[in-house]
N, C-alpha and C positions, 0 to 999 in steps of 0.2 A: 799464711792467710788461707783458709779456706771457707767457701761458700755452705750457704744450707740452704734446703728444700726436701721436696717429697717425688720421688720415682712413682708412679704410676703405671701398669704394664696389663697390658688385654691378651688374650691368646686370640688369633686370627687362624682358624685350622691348625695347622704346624706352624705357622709363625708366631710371634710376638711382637707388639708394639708395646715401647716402652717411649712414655713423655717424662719431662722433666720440669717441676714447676718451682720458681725462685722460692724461697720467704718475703725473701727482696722485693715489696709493690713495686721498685723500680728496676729490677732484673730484665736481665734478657728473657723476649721469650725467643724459646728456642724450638725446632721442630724432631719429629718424634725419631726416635733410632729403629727400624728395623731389624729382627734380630732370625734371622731362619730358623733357627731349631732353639732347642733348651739346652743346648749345651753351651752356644752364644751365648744366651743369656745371663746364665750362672755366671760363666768369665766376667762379663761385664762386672753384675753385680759383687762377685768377687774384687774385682778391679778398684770397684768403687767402695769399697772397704765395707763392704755389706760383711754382717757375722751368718755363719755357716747355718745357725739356726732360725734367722731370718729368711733368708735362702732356700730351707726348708720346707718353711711355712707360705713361704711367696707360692714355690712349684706348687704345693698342696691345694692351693686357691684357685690358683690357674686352671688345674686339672679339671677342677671340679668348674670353672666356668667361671666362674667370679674373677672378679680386676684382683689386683695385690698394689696395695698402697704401701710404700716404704719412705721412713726418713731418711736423707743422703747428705751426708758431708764430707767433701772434697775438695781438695787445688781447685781452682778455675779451669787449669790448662787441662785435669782430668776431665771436666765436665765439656770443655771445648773438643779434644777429643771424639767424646760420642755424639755431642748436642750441639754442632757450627751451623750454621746454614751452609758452608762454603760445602762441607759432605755429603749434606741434603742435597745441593744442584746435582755432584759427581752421581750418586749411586741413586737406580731406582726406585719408586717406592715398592712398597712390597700390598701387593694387595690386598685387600679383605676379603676372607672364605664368606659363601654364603653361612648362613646360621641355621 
């Protein structure tokens, strides 16, 4: 069984915020995953069965300032992994650079 939605990812200076939004009207929402660097990230998306050329094209967006919207299909337990609230309490949020 696995779930579908769309990753959504901002660059914050050197970080990254990546959300996660159901297809599911009745999906979890879930809160945003913090990611330090680009190299998290890629893992991640790699993780999440993301292809190497989307991947590509996400960092390219990034770079240049713009969001990078992806389609994502995964296990659930993949997606509770990076997207619990129960992670969100443990680890900080990661702040927003000024612009």
């Amino acid at each position: 069984m696995t779930e579908e939605g769309m990753l959504s990812i901002l660059r914050r200076g050197t970080t990254y915020q990546v959300r996660y939004a159901s297809s599911n009207p009745h999906g979890l929402e879930r809160p945003p995953y913090p990611c330090p660097d680009e190299g998290t990230l890629v893992t991640l998306l790699h993780q999440c069965g993301t292809d190497p050329w989307s991947i590509q094209q996400a960092g390219t967006e990034l770079r240049k300032g713009r969001m990078a919207v992806l389609p994502l299909r995964c296990p659930p337990a993949q997606l509770q992994a990076y997207f619990s609230a129960n992670r969100a309490r443990s680890q900080p949020k990661v702040p927003a650079a000024a612009a």
